[in-house]
N, C-alpha and C positions, 0 to 999 in steps of 0.2 A: 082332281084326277078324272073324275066323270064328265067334269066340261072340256076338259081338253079331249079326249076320246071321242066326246059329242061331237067337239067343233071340226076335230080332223074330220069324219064322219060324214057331217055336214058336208064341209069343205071340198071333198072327194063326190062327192054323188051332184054336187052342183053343177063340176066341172065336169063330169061325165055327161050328164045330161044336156049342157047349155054345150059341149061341143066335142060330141061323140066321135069324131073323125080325127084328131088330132090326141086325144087322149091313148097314150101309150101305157104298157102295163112291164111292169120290170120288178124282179124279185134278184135281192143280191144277199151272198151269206158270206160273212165278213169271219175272219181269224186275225187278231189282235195280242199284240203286248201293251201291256201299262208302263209306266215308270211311274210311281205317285212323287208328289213334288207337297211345297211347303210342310204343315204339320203334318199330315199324313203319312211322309216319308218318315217319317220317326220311329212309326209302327211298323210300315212294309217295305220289304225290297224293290217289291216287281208285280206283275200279274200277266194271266193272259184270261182270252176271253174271247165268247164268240157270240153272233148277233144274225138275226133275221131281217131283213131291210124289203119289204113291198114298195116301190114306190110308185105313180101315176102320174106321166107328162103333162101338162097341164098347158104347155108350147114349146115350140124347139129344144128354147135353154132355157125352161124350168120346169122341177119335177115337186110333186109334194108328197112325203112318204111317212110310215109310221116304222119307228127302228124298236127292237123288241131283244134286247141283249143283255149278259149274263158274263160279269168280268170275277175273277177268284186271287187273292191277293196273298202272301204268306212273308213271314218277314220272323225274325228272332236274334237275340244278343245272347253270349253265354260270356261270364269269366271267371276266372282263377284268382279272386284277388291275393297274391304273400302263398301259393299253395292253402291257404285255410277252406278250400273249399270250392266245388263250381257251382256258379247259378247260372242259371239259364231260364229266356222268357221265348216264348211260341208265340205267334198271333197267325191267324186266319182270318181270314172276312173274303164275304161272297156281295155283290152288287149286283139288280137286276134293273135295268134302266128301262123305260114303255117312254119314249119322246115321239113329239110331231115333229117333221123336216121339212126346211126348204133348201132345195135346192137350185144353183144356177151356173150353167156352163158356160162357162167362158168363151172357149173358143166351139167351133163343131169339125173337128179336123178326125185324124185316125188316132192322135193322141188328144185327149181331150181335157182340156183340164179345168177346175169349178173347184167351187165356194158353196159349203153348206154349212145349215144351223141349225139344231136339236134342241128343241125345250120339252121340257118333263120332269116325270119323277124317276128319282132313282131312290130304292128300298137297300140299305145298311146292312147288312147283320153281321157282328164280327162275337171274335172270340179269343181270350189270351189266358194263357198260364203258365205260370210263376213256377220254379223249382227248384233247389237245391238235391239235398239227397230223397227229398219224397217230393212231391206237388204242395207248394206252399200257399197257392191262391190259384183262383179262376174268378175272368168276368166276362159277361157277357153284355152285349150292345146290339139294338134293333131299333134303327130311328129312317124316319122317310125324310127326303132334302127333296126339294124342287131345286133345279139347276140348267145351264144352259152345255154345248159343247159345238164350238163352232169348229170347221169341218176343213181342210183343202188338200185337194187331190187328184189324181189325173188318171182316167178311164184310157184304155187301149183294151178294143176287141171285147171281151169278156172278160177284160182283170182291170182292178180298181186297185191302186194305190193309194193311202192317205195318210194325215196327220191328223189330230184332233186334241182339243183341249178341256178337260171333262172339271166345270166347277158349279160343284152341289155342295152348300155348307162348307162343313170341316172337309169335304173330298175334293180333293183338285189331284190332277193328274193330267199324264199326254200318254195318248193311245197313238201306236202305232199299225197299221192294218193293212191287211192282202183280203180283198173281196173278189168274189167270182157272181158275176152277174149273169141271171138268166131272162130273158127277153129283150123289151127295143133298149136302143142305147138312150 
């Protein structure tokens, strides 16, 4: 995690410095839904989630940024089996993802559309409990996944549309997203 911080880091103050005129600065705040897909989906329905995006041009069509985001998941089953009874299970989990980005636009029109790629850590922590007529169990989970989540989407004005595909470990999911960008395009 320290090397990848370092190298974004790096990476950004190089491009600053070796070519200060061209270097653009761009801050977008993203609002998202999840859908969790494979095992995941087992545990949760859904989620939503929001995200901090700096990025810095680095030429026309491409930016390199650091994403800094916070997705909340919730999902549960209850049944009746014969009338003998209802169970029911809860689960929660919270994901906080820190990825380096590249980005590349495709076209440079008034709709703009591109292809980005997130590597990083994303930090787990979930939570589930079991119940009948009392709480019959709880467990808890806190595990780090490094993972990738490759990006496409299409910019107009100050609003960002996207799709993205988030798989860390056990988590795999597809985020869907409305960002509001503030600075160059």
């Amino acid at each position: 995690m320290k090397k990848l911080v370092f190298v974004t880091i790096a990476a950004l103050a190089f491009t600053l410095v070796s070519n200060p005129i061209s270097a653009q600065v761009s801050v977008e705040l993203d609002f998202s839904y999840s859908s969790p897909g494979g095992d995941f989906a087992d545990s949760y329905d859904g989620g939503v989630g929001i995200a901090i995006h700096p990025r810095f041009n680095i030429r026309d069509q491409m930016a390199v940024g650091l994403l800094i985001g916070v997705d909340a998941f919730v999902g549960g089953d209850y049944s009746d089996p014969a009338n003998s009874g209802l169970t029911a299970s809860v689960s929660a989990a919270g994901i906080v993802a820190i990825l380096g980005t590249f980005q590349y636009k495709i076209l440079d029109r008034k709709i703009t559309p591109y292809g980005e790629i997130g590597v990083g850590s994303y930090k787990y922590t979930a939570g589930t409990v079991d119940a009948t007529s009392a709480i019959t169990g709880a467990a808890f989970e806190d595990t780090s996944y490094f993972g990738v989540a490759p990006k496409i989407g299409a910019m107009a004005g100050f609003f960002n549309i996207y799709a993205a595909y988030v798989a860390a470990g056990d988590l795999k999911y597809t985020q869907f997203g409305l960002g509001f960008r503030f600075g160059s395009k």
